[in-house]
N, C-alpha and C positions, 0 to 999 in steps of 0.2 A: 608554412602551414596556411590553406586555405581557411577563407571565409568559413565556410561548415565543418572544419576540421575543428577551429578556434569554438565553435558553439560544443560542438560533442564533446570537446575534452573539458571546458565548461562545465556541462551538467553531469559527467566522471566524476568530476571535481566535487560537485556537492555532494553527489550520493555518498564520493567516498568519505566527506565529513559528517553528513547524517548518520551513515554507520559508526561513525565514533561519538557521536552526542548516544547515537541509543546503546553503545557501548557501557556508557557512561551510568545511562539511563537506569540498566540492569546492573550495573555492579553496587548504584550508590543507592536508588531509588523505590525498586521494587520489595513489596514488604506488605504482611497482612496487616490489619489493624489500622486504614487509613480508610479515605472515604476516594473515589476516584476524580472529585474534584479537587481533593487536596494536591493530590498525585499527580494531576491537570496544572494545578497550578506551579508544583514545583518543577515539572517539567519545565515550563516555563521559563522562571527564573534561572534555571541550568541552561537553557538554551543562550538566554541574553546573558547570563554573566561567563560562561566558558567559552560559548561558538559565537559570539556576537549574531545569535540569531535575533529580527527587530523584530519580524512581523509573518507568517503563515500563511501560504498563498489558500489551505482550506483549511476548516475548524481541525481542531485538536481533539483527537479521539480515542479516550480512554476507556474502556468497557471491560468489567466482568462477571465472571458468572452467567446466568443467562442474557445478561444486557450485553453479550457478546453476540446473540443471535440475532437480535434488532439491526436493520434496516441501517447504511451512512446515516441519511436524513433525520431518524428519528434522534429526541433528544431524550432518556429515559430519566428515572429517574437517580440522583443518586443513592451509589450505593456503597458499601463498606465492603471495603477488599479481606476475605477469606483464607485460613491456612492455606483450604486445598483448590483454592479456584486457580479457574484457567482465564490469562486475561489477555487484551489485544492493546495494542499502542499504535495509534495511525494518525502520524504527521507531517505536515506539508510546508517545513523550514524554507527559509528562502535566505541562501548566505548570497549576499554582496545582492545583485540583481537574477539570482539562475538560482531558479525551484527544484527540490527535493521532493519526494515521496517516497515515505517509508515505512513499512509497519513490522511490528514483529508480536509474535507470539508467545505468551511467558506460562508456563507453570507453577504454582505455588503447590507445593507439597509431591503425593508419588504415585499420584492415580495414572495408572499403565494405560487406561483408555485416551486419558487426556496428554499424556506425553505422545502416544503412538498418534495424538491429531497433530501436535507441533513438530512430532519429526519427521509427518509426512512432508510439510509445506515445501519444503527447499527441494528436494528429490521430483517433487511432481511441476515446482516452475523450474529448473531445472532441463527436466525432459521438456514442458510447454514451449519452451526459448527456443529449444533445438529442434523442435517442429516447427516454428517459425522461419528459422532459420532456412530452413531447408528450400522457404518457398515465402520470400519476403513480399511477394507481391499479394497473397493471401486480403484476404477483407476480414474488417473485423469482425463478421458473425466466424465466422469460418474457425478462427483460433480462438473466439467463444466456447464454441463445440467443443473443441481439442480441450483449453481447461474441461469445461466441464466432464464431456468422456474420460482425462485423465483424473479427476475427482471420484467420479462413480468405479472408477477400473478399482481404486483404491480403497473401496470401501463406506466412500463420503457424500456427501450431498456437496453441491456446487453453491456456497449459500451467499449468492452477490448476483444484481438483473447484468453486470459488467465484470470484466477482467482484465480491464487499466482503461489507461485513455493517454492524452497526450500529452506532454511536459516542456517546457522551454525556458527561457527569461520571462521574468516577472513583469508584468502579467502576459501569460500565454496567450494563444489567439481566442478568442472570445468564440465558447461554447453555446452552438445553436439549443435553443430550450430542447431540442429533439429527444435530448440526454441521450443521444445513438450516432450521431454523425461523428465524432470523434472520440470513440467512444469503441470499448473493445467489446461489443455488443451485438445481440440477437436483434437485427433490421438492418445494421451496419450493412450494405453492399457495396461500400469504396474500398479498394485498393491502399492496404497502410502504407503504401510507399507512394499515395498521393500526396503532393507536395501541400503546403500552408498558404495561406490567402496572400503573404508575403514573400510567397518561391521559396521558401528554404525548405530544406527536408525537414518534414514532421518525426519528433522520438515522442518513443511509448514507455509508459511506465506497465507491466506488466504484474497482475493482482492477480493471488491464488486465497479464496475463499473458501473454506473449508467447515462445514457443518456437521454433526453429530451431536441430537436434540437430546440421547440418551443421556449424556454429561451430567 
């Protein structure tokens, strides 16, 4: 196994442990009647005591209800989780030295509008992937577009200024303030199959945002 075979199956590796922490996450975790800092915190503790997760290469991101529509960057404030909210879980675990990026989207209760937003998620990065696919040398505005077109085809608002960016061993290469150079972004005009300041092949983590204010 080459040099860049050993990093790919690497960061495989974690995702496929991240999807078992938020496995974990929904079966033990999720529940109304808590506040989403508690829910922050206990993620947490579940990460360091089952997955030997130490440390987060970005903040931990809990949000529901409307504080689901706020901005990464914004810090809202807390709030107490609802029968019938819709909430979001977005974390950036780092098992061993090789970073994760994960988020997933929950339901609490049986609102048809709110489930028909999380069941679109996987079906439209799904198709996003497979456009990429088709044409990896694409630039990051370009499968910006494609999310966002396949958002609006479905119904939704595109509600993120990105739709991933880059991922590697801990810590990845150091993002220019541009917030656009490596970044799956509207001004993005590099080539995602341009390589890293280090030659290696650059991977993407690929984010499907999905908005509907009606909620």
């Amino acid at each position: 196994m080459s040099a860049e075979e050993q990093r790919a199956a690497s960061l495989r590796d974690a995702e496929k442990k991240a999807i078992e922490l938020f496995d974990e996450i929904e079966k033990s975790l999720i529940r109304p009647g808590i506040s989403e800092k508690e829910l922050n915190n206990e993620i947490h503790a579940l990460g360091a005591e089952r997955h030997g997760v130490r440390t987060h290469w970005h903040k931990r991101v809990i949000r529901s209800g409307p504080n689901t529509l706020r901005p990464f960057e914004d810090n809202p404030p807390d709030r107490i989780i609802q029968q019938d909210d819709i909430l979001i879980v977005d974390l950036g675990p780092v098992f061993e030295e090789w970073e994760a990026d994960f988020g997933r989207t929950f339901v609490l209760g049986n609102d048809p509008n709110k489930i028909k937003l999380r069941d679109a998620l996987e079906p439209i990065w799904i198709d996003v992937k497979a456009r990429y696919c088709e044409n990896p040398d694409m630039t990051g505005e370009q499968l910006y577009n494609i999310a966002k077109e396949a958002a609006e085809k479905e119904g939704f608002e595109f509600g993120a200024p990105i739709a991933g960016h880059i991922v590697g061993s801990f810590p990845h290469e150091r993002i220019p303030k541009d917030k656009i150079t490596l970044y799956i972004a509207q001004g993005n005009s590099n080539s995602m199959n341009t390589v890293g300041k280090d030659g290696n092949k650059r991977h993407w983590i690929l984010e499907i945002h999905l908005h509907n204010k009606e909620l």
